[in-house]
VOZA-520646 format. One line per 5 residues: number of its first residue (from 1); their letters; for each residue y, z, x of C-alpha. Coordinates in nm, 3 decimals. Each point is the difference from the previous one (the first is absolute). Example, Ala and Ser with C-alpha at 12.3 -4.5 7.8 and 13.67 -1.06 7.14 Angstrom:
! residues 2
1 = AS = -0.450 0.780 1.230 ~ 0.344 -0.066 0.137
END
This chain:
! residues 489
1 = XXXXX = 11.735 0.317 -4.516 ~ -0.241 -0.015 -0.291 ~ -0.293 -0.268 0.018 ~ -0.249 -0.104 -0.256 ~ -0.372 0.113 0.086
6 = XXXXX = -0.316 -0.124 -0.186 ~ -0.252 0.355 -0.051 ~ -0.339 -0.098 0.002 ~ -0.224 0.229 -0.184 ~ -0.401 0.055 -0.001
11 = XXXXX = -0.062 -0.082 -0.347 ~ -0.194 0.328 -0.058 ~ 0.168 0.324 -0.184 ~ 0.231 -0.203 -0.146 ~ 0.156 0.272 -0.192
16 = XXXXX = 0.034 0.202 0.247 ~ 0.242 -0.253 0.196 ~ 0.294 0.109 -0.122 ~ -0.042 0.376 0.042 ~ -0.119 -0.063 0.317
21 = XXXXX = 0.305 -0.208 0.171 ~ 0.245 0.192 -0.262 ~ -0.109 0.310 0.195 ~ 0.031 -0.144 0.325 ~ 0.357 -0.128 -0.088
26 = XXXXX = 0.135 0.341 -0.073 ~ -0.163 0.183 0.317 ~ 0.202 -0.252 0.213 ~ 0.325 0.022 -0.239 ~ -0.089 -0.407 0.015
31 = XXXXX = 0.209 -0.190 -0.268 ~ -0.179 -0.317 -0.108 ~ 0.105 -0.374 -0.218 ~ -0.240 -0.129 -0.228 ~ 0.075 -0.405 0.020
36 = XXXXX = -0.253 -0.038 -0.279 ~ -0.150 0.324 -0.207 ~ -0.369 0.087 0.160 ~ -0.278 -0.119 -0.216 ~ -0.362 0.153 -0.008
41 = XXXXX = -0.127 -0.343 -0.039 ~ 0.135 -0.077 0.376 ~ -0.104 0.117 0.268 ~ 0.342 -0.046 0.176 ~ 0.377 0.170 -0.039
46 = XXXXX = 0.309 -0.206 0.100 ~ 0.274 0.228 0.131 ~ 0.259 0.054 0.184 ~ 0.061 0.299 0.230 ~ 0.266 0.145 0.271
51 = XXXXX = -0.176 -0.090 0.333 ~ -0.343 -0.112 0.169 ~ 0.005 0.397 0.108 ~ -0.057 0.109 -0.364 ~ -0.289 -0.225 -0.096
56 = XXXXX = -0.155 0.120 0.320 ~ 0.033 0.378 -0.148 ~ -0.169 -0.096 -0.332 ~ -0.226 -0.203 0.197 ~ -0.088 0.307 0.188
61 = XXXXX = -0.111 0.174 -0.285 ~ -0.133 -0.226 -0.296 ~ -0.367 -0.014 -0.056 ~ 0.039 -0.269 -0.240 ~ 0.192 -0.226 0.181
66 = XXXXX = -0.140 -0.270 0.180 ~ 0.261 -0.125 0.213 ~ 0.370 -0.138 -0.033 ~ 0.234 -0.331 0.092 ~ 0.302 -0.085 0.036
71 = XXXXX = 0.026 -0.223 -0.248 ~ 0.170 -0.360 0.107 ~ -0.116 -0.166 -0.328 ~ -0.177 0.004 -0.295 ~ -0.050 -0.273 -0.250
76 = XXXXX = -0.223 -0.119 -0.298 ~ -0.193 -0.298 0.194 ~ -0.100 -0.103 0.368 ~ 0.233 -0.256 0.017 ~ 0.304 0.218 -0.117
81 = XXXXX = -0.067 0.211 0.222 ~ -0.003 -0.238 0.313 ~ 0.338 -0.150 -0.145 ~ 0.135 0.386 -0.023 ~ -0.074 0.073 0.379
86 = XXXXX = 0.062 -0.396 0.096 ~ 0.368 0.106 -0.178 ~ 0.026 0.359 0.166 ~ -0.011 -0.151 0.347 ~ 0.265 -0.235 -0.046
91 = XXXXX = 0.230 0.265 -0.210 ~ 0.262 0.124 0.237 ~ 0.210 0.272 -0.289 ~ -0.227 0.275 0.112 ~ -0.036 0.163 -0.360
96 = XXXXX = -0.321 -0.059 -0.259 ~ 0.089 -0.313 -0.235 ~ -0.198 0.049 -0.312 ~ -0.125 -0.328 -0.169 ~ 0.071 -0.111 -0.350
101 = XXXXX = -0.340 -0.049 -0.137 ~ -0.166 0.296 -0.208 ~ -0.306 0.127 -0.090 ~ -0.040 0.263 -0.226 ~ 0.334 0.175 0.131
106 = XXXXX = -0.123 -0.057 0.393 ~ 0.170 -0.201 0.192 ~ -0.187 -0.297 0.133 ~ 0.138 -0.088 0.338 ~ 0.245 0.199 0.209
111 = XXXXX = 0.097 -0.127 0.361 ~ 0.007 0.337 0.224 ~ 0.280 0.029 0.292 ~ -0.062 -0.197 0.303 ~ 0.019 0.220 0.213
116 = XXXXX = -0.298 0.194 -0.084 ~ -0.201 -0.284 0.111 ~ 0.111 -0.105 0.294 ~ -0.036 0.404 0.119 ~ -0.370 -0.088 -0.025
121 = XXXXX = 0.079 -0.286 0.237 ~ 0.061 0.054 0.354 ~ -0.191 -0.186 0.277 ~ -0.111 0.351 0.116 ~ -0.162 0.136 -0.336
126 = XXXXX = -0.334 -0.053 -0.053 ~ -0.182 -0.046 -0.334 ~ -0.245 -0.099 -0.276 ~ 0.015 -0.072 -0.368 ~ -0.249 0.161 -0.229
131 = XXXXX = -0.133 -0.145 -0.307 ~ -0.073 0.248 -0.308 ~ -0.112 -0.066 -0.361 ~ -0.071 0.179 -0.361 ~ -0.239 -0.060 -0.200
136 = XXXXX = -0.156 -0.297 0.191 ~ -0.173 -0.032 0.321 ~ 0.039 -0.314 0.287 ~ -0.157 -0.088 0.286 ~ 0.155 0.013 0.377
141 = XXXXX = 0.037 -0.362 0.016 ~ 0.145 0.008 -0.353 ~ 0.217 0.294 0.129 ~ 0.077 -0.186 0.323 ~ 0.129 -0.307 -0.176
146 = XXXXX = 0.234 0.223 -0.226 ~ 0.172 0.127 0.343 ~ 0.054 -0.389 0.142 ~ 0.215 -0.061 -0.298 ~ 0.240 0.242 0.128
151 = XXXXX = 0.066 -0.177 0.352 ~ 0.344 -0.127 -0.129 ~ 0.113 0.380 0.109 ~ 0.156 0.023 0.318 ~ -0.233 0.203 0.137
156 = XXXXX = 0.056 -0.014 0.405 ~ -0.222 0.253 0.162 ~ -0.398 0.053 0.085 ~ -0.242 0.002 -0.331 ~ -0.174 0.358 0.122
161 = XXXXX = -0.272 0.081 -0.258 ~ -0.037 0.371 0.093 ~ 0.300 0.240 -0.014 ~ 0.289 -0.277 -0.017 ~ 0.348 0.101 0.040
166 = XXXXX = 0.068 -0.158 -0.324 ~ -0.250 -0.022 -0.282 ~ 0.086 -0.228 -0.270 ~ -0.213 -0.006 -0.367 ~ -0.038 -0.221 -0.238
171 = XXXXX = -0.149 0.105 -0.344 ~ -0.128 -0.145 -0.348 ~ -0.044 0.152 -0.287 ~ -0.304 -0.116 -0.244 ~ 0.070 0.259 -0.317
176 = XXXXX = -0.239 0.312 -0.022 ~ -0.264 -0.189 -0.237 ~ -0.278 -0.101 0.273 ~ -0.193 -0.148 -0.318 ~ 0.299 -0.267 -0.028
181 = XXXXX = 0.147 -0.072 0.331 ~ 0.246 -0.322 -0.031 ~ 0.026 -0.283 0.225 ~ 0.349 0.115 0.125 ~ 0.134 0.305 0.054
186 = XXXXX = 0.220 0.223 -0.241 ~ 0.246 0.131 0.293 ~ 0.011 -0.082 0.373 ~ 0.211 0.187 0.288 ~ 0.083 -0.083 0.324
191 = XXXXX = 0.185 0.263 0.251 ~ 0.004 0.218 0.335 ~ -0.299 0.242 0.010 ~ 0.151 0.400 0.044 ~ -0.279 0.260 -0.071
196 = XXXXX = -0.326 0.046 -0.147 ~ -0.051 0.281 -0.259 ~ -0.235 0.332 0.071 ~ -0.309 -0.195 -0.109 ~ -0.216 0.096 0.319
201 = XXXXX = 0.027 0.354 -0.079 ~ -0.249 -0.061 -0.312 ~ -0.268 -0.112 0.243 ~ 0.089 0.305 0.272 ~ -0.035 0.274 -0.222
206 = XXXXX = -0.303 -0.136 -0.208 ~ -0.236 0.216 -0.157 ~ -0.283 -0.184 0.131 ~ 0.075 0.076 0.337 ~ 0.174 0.358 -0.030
211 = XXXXX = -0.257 0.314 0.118 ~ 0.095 0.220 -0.286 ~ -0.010 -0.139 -0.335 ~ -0.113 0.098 -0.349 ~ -0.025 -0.070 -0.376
216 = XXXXX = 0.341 -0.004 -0.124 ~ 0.137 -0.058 0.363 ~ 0.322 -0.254 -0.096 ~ -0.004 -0.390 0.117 ~ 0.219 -0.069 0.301
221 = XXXXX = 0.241 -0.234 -0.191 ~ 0.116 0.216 -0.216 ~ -0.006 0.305 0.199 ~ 0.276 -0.152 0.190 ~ 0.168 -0.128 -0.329
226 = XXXXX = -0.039 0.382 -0.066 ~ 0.212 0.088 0.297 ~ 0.229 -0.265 -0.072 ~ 0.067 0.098 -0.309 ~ 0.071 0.396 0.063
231 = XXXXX = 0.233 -0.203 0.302 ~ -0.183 0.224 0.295 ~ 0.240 0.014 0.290 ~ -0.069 0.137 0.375 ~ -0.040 0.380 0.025
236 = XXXXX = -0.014 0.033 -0.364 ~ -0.245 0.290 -0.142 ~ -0.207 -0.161 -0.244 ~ -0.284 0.166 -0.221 ~ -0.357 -0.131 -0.194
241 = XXXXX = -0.078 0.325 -0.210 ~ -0.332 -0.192 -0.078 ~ -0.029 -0.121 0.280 ~ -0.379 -0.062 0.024 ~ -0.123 -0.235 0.316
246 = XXXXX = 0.365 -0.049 0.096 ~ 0.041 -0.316 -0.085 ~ 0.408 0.012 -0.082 ~ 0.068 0.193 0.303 ~ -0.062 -0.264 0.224
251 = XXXXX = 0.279 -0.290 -0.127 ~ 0.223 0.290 -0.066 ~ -0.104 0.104 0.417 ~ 0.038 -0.338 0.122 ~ 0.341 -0.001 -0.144
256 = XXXXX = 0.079 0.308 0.245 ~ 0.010 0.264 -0.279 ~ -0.212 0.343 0.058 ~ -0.234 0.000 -0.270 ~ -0.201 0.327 -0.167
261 = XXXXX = -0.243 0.051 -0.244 ~ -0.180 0.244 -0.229 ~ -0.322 -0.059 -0.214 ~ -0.248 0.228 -0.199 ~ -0.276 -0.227 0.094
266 = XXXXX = -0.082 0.240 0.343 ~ -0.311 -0.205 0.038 ~ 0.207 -0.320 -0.003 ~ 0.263 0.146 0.232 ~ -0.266 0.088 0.294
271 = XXXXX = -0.218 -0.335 -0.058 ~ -0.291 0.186 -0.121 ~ -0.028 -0.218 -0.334 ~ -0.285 -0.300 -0.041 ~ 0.064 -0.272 0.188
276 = XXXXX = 0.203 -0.292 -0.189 ~ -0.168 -0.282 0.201 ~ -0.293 -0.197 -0.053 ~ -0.263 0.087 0.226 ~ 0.179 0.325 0.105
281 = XXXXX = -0.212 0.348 -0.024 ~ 0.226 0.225 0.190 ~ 0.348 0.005 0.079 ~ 0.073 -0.028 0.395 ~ 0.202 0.267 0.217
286 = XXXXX = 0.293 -0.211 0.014 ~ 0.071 -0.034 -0.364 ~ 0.259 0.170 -0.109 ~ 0.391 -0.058 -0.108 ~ 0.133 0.113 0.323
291 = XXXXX = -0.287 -0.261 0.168 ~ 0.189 -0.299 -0.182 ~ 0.313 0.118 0.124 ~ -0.126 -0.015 0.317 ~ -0.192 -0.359 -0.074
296 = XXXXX = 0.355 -0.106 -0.075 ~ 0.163 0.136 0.291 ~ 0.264 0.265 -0.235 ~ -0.222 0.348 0.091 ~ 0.363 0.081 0.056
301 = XXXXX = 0.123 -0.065 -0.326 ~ -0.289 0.236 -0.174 ~ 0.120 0.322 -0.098 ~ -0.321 0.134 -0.124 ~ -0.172 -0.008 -0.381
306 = XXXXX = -0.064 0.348 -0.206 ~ -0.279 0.078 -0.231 ~ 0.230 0.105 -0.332 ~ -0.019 -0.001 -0.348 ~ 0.322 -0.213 -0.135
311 = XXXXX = 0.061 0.213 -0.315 ~ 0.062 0.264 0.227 ~ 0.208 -0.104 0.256 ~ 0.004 0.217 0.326 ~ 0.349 -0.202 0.161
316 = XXXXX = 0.247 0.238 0.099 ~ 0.287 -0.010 -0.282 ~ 0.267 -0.149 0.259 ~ -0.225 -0.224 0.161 ~ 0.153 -0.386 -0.103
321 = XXXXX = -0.188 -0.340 0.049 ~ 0.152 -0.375 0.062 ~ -0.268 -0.111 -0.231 ~ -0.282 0.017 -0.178 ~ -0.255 -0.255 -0.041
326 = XXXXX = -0.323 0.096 -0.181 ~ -0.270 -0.163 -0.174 ~ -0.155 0.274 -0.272 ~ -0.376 0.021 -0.119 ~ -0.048 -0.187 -0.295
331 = XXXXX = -0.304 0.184 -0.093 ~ -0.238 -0.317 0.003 ~ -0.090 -0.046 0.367 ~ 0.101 0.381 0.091 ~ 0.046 0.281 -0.250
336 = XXXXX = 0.296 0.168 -0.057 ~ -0.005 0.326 0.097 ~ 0.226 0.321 0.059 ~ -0.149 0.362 0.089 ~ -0.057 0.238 -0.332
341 = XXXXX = -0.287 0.087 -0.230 ~ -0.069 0.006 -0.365 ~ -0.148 0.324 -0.071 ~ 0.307 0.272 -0.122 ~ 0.074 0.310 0.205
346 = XXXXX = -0.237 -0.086 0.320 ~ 0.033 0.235 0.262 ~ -0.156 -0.044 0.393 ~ -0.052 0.305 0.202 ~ 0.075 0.024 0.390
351 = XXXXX = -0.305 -0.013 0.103 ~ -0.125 -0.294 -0.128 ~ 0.411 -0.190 0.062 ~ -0.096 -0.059 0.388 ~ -0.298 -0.308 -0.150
356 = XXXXX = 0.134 -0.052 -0.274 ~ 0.047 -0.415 -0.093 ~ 0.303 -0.019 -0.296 ~ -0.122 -0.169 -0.293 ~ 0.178 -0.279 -0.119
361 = XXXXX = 0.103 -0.101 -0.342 ~ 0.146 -0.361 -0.186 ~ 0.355 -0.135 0.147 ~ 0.123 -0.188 -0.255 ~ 0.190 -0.321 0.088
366 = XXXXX = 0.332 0.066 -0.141 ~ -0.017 0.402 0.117 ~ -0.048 -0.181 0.342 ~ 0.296 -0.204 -0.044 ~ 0.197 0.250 -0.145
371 = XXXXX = -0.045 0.228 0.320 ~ 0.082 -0.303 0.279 ~ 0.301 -0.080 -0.199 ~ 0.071 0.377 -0.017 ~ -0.090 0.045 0.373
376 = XXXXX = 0.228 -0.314 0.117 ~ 0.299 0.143 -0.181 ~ -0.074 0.324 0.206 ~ -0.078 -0.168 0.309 ~ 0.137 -0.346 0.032
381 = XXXXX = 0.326 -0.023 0.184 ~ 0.308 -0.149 -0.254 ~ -0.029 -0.387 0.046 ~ -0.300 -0.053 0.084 ~ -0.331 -0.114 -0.166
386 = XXXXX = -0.302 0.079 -0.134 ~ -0.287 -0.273 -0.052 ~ -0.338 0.021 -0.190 ~ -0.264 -0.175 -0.208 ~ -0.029 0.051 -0.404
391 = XXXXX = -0.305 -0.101 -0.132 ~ -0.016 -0.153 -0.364 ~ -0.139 -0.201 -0.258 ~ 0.113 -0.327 -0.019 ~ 0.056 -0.076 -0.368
396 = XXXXX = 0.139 0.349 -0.036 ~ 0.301 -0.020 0.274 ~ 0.320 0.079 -0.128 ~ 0.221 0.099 0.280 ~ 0.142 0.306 -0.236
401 = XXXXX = -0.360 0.153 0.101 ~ 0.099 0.013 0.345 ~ 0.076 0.314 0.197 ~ 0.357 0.149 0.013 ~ 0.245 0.279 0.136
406 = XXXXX = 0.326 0.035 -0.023 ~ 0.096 -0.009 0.410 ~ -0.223 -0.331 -0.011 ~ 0.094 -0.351 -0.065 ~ -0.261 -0.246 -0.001
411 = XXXXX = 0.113 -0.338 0.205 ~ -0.274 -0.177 0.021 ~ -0.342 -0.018 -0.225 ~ -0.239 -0.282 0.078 ~ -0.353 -0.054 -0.101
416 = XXXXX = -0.360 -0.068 0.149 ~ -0.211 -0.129 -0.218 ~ -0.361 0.156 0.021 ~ -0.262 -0.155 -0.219 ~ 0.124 -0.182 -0.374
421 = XXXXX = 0.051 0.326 -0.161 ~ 0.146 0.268 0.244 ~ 0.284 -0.021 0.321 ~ 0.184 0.251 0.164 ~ 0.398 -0.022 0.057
426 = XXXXX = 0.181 0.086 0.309 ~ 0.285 0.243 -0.050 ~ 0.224 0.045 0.213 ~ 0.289 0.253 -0.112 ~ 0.335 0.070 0.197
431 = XXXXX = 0.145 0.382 0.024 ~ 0.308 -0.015 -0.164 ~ 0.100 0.335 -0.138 ~ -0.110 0.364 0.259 ~ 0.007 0.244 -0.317
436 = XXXXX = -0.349 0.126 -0.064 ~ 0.082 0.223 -0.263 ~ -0.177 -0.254 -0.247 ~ -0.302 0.007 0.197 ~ -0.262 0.084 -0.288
441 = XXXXX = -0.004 -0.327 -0.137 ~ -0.278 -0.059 -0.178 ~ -0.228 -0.328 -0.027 ~ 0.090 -0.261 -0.228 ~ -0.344 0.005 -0.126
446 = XXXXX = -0.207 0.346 0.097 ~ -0.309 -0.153 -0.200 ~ -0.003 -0.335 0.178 ~ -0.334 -0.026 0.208 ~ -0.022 -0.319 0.219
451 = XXXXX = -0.418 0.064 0.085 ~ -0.101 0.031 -0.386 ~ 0.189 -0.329 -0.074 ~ -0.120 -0.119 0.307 ~ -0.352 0.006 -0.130
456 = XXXXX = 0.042 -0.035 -0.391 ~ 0.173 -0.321 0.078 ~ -0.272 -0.133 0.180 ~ -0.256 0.104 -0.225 ~ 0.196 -0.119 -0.308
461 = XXXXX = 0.015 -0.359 0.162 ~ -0.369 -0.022 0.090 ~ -0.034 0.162 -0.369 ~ 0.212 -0.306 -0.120 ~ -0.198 -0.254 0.208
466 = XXXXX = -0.318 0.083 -0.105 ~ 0.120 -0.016 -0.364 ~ 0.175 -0.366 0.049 ~ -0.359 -0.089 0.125 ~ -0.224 0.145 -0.279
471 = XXXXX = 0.338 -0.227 -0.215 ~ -0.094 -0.265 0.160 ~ -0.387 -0.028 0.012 ~ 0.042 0.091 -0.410 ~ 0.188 -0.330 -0.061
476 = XXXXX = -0.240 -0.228 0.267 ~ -0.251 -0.157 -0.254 ~ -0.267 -0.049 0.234 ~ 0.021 0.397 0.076 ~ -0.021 0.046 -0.411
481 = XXXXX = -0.306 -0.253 -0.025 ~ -0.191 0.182 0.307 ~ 0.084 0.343 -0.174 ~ -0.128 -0.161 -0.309 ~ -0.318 -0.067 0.123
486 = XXXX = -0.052 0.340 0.179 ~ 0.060 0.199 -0.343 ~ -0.266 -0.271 -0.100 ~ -0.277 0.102 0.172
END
């Protein structure tokens, strides 16, 4: 039987929502009602799904979600909303009855079936009612009186405060403008607690408290979005080809997949690099990828990592992945490198081959991301995805710029924005076609250098800034009569 649920979102990465939970829904084969159409201005969905059993799978996955209800009414105002619920427990039909009176295409009552609430109502069953608001904050006697206006519920067992058999929430929703916070709420929801989101796993695989971390090495939040995204199942054999401190193998571990990884940077890959944290001269015995595996309790998940250079890949030709989740150099933080030199017909006898340190040579961007699409069309089992970060310019985004290959399709593209002028995008492309023949695809843009408009940006802005200010101090009078009287004397 399908029921409506209210998804409650952390109102962070909000364009990364949809990919997210879109992802999700098509690991678990979950098919999913929209009772409204999502909004990035809300921090809430109103759906409707099979069974309690399949918002516990999403549940068990999303990152982004906070938690979800089953939803036994919703309504404009306070007192609607007591009238809906007052209404639901004397409806005996058993089905939703959706009030007359719109808002913007929403309906602004509904009574839900009766029977839902008296579930929740047994002499036996403990429980509690929480209180929850956006956008505007109350105080626990403010929060306690909100919970005695719902004593008209015929509620018959214990109150129990900690781990009730029945949690009930009630939430209010303020708008997302904390500058202008109205009286009374936009939206407020009343239903039957079910599951809380993934949220804790941001604060269990922090960076601040993970032994092996460095420059580049990827926030926990969207690490796991990462996983999400390239839909990491148990037992799956997933690869970072840059993988640097490991920071992607460990959602993609705690998911149950085996992870591997390669990386030129060989000081990187055996912790012998500069310590990123403040206060930190030397890096400590335990640091290492295979030490965070073990922090995290998935050493068995770990595979191993491999010092390799990417533009030649050393995977044996039938070797296939589940998926591939990578987060390239950008060459601003860590240069982009590959093995080679520039000098023409250089030659390197045996004898000195045994010492000998390869010298490394520019990686362009686009060559990069012409080889990991190249190298997922090789090596990515048909279906499943690949995930990665672009890097770009802000004003100069057009999606047409994007990487692309024929066995590809891109599903999802979301962005993070960086500083006012530059973000990167989250790709996430979907195997659809196993021919390789047209693997030589070259970039869309071979000349397109991410570093030098990195820094020619920057330099043109604080170009541009000085030159408003000189503007400005020419037009101030009192600057004119000072400068006046120093060509004066």
């Amino acid at each position: 039987m399908w029921r409506r649920y209210l998804m409650w979102f952390a109102h962070e990465h909000v364009d990364f929502r949809h990919a997210e939970m879109n992802s999700i829904l098509s690991l678990f084969n979950i098919p999913i009602k929209f009772i409204e159409k999502p909004s990035v201005i809300r921090p809430y969905w109103i759906v409707e799904l099979p069974s309690e059993e399949c918002v516990k799978k999403i549940a068990s996955r999303s990152v982004l979600l906070k938690n979800c209800i089953e939803l036994w009414s919703r309504a404009k105002t306070v007192s609607q909303l007591h009238k809906n619920l007052k209404g639901s427990v004397e409806n005996s039909t058993g089905e939703w009855i959706i009030g007359d009176s719109e808002h913007d295409g929403i309906s602004d009552s509904h009574l839900c079936p009766k029977e839902l609430i008296e579930s929740c109502c047994s002499v036996k069953s403990s429980f509690k009612i929480e209180v929850e608001t956006f956008c505007k904050h109350f105080t626990m006697k403010e929060k306690v009186e909100k919970i005695e206006t719902f004593s008209y519920l015929p509620l018959e067992g214990p109150v129990k405060l900690k781990n009730p058999d029945v949690t009930l929430a009630y939430l209010e929703f303020y708008g997302v403008d904390p500058n202008n916070v109205p009286e009374e709420p936009h939206d407020v929801f009343f239903g039957k607690w079910v599951v809380d989101g993934q949220r804790d796993l941001i604060q269990v695989h922090s960076l601040k408290k993970r032994q092996f971390i460095g420059n580049t090495s990827m926030d926990a939040q969207l690490s796991i979005i990462m996983a999400n995204q390239a839909q990491v199942r148990r037992a799956d054999l997933v690869l970072d080809p840059f993988v640097g401190s490991g920071s992607l193998l460990v959602p993609a571990a705690h998911f149950g997949a085996h992870v591997w990884g390669s990386d030129i940077d060989f000081m990187m890959l055996h912790a012998r690099t500069r310590p990123t944290r403040v206060g930190q001269k030397v890096r400590t015995k335990d640091e290492s990828i295979r030490g965070n595996m073990r922090q995290y309790g998935i050493e068995s998940q770990y595979l191993d990592v491999v010092v390799s250079d990417f533009s030649m890949p050393m995977w044996r030709p039938d070797l296939k992945f589940d998926a591939i989740i990578t987060d390239p150099p950008y060459g601003v933080r860590e240069p982009t490198e590959r093995i080679g030199i520039d000098r023409e017909q250089y030659s390197l006898s045996e004898e000195h081959m045994v010492n000998h340190i390869p010298a490394k040579v520019e990686y362009g961007l686009p060559h990069i991301y012409r080889d990991l699409l190249n190298f997922a069309a090789r090596h990515l089992q048909l279906g499943r995805r690949l995930v990665c970060w672009y890097p770009l310019v802000r004003e100069e985004y057009k999606e047409a710029q994007l990487p692309s290959h024929p066995c590809f399709k891109l599903v999802s593209n979301s962005e993070q924005v960086l500083s006012k002028l530059t973000a990167r995008r989250l790709l996430t492309y979907e195997k659809v076609h196993d021919d390789v023949s047209q693997e030589t695809v070259e970039p869309n843009d071979a000349s397109y250098n991410f570093r030098e408009k990195y820094f020619s940006v920057g330099e043109e802005t604080r170009r541009e800034r000085k030159e408003r200010k000189a503007e400005e101090l020419a037009t101030n009078p009192l600057w004119r009569a000072a400068k006046n009287r120093e060509n004066a004397t």
